[in-house]
C-alpha positions as CSV (number, residue, x, y, z in Angstrom):
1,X,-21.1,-41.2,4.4
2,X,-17.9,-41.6,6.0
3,X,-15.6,-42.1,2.5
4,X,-17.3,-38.7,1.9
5,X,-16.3,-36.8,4.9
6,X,-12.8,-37.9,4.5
7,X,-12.9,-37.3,0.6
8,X,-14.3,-33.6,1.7
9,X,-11.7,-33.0,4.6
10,X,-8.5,-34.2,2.3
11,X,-10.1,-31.8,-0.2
12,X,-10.1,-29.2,2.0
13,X,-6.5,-29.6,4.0
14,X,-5.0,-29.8,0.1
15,X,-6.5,-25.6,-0.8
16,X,-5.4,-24.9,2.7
17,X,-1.8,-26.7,1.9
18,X,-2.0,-25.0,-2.2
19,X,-3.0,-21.0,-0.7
20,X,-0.6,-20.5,1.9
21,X,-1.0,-16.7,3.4
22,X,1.4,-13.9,1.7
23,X,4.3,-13.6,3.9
24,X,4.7,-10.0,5.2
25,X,7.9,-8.3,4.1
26,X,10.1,-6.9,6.7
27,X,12.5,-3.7,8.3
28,X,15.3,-4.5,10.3
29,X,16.0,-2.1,12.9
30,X,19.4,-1.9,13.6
31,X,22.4,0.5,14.5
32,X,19.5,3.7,14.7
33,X,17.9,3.3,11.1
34,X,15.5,1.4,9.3
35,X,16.5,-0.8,6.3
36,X,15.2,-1.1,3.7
37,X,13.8,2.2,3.5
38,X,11.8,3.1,1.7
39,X,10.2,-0.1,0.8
40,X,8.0,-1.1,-1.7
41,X,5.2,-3.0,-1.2
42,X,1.4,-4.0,-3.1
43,X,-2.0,-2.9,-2.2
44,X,-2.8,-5.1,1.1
45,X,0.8,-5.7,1.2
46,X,2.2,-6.1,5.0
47,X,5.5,-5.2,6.8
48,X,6.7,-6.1,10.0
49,X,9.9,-4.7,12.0
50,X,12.3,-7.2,12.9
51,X,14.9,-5.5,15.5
52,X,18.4,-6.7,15.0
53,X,20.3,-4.6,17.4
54,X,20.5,-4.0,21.5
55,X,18.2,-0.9,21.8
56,X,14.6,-0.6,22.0
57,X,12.5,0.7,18.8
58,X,9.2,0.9,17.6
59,X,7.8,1.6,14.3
60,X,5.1,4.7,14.6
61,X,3.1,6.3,11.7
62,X,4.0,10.1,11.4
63,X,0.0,10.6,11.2
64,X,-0.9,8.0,13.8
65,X,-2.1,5.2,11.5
66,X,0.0,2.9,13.1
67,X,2.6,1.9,16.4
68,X,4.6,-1.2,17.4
69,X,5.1,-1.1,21.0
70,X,8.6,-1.4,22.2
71,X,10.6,-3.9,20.1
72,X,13.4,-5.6,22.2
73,X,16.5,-7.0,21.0
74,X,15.4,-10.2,18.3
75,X,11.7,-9.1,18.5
76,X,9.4,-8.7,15.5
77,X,6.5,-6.4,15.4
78,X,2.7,-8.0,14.6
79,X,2.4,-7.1,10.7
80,X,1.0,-3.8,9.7
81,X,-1.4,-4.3,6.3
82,X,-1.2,-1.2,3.8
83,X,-4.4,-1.8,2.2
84,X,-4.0,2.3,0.1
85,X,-1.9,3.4,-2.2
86,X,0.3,6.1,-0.9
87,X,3.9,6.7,1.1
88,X,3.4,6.6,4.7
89,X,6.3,8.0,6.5
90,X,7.4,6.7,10.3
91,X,9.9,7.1,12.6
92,X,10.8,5.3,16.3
93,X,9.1,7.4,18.8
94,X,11.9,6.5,20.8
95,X,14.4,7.8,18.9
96,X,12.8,10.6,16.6
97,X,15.8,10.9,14.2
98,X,15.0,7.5,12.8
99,X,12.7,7.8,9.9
100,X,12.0,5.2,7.0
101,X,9.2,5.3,4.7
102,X,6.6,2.2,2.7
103,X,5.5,2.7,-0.8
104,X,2.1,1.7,-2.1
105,X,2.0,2.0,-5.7
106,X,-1.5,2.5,-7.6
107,X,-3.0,-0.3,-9.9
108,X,-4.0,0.5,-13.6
109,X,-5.7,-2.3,-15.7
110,X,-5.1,-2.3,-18.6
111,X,-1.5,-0.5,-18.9
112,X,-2.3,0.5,-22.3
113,X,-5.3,0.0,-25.2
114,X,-7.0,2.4,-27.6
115,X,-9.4,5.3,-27.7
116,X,-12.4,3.0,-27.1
117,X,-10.1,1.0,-24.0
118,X,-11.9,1.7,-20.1
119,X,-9.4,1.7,-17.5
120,X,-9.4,0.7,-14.5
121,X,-7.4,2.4,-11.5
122,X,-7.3,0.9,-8.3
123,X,-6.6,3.5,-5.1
124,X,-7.0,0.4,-2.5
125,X,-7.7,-3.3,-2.0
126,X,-9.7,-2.6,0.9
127,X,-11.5,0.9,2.7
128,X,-10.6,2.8,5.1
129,X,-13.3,3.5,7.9
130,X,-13.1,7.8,8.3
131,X,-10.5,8.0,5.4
132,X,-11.2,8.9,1.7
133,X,-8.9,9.3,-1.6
134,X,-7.4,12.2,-3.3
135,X,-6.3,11.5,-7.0
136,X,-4.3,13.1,-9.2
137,X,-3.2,12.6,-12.9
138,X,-0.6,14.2,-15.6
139,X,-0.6,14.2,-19.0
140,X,2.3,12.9,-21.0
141,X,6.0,13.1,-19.7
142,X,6.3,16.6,-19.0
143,X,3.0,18.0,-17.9
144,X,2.1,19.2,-14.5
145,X,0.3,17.2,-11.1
146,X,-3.2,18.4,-11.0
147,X,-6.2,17.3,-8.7
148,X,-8.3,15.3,-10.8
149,X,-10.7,13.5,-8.1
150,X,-10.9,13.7,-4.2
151,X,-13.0,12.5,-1.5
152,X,-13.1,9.3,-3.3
153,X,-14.7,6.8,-1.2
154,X,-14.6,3.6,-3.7
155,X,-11.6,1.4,-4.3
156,X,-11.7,2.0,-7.9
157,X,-12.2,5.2,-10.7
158,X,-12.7,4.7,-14.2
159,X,-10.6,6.2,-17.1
160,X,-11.7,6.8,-20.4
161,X,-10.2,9.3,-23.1
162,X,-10.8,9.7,-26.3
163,X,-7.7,10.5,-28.1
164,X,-4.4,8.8,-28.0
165,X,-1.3,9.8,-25.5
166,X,0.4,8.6,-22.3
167,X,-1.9,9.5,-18.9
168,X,0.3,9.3,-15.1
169,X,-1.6,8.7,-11.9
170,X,-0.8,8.3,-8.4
171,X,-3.2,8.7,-5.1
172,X,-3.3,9.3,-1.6
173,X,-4.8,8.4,1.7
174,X,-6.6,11.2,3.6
175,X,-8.6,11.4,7.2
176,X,-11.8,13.2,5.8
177,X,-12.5,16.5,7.8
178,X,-8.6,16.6,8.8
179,X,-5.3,17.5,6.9
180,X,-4.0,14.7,8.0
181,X,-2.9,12.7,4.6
182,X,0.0,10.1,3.5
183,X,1.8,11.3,0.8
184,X,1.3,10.6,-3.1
185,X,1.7,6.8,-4.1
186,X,4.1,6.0,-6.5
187,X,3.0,6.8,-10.1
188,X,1.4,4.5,-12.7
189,X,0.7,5.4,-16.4
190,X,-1.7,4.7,-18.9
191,X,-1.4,4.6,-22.5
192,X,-3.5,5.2,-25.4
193,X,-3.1,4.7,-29.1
């Protein structure tokens, strides 16, 4: 019984050792700007602000999604988790003039297939309590945005098309009753031949 436990608890300390946690990618704050800015990050990707310089900063969501309390000189903000696709702009409510932006790029799965290929695209790894999606989609290189879904509530749409060419989509993160919205995600695109 004993051999067992132990077998059971080494088991389990070597996943915990073999899945360490994503580290969360940071801003520095320093000399009055955000850097890097914008910055990239995945679907439940998380930032923290790191402030390298003398003055006090915090990091606050232009919609009020998020807001670091007062970094001092050396601190680092808790990290902030961007579970939807979209840009979310912020700015120090300190100091107004700073501004930086994070990217949250849509998924698509597959990238490309045939007339009888489902895609998948993915608007968010997790939901948003009071918040829906907006989706929008253009077709081949030069065509125009155009609302193609909103008020989605799942994290995923389906895509289907039955004749070959190159589809772009991107989405966007919006407070449902309210015009208070992030802006477009970075686009992805899907083709078919």
């Amino acid at each position: 019984m004993r051999r067992g436990f132990i077998a059971l608890a080494s088991s389990a300390s070597l996943i915990l050792v073999a899945l360490p946690a994503q580290a969360a990618s940071q801003v520095t704050v320093q000399d009055f700007s955000f850097s890097p800015t914008p910055l990239s990050v995945g679907q439940g990707g998380s930032v923290q602000w790191h402030n390298n310089g003398p003055s006090q900063h915090t990091s606050t969501s232009d919609i009020g999604l998020w807001s670091t309390p007062p970094l001092v000189a050396s601190a680092t903000s808790t990290p902030i988790t961007f579970q939807a696709a979209g840009v979310y702009a912020y700015h120090c409510k300190i100091h107004p003039f700073m501004q930086g932006k994070i990217r949250v790029p849509i998924k698509v799965s597959p990238a490309s297939g045939t007339i009888s290929t489902g895609f998948t695209i993915t608007l968010a790894a997790a939901p948003k309590t009071g918040w829906s999606f907006d989706v929008q989609k253009k077709v081949g290189p030069t065509g125009l945005w155009k609302i193609w879904k909103t008020g989605v509530t799942s994290l995923t749409v389906p895509f289907h098309h039955g004749s070959a060419g190159t589809w772009r989509f991107r989405s966007r993160l919006h407070k449902n009753g309210s015009t208070l919205r992030v802006a477009w995600s970075p686009a992805k695109m899907i083709t078919i031949s």
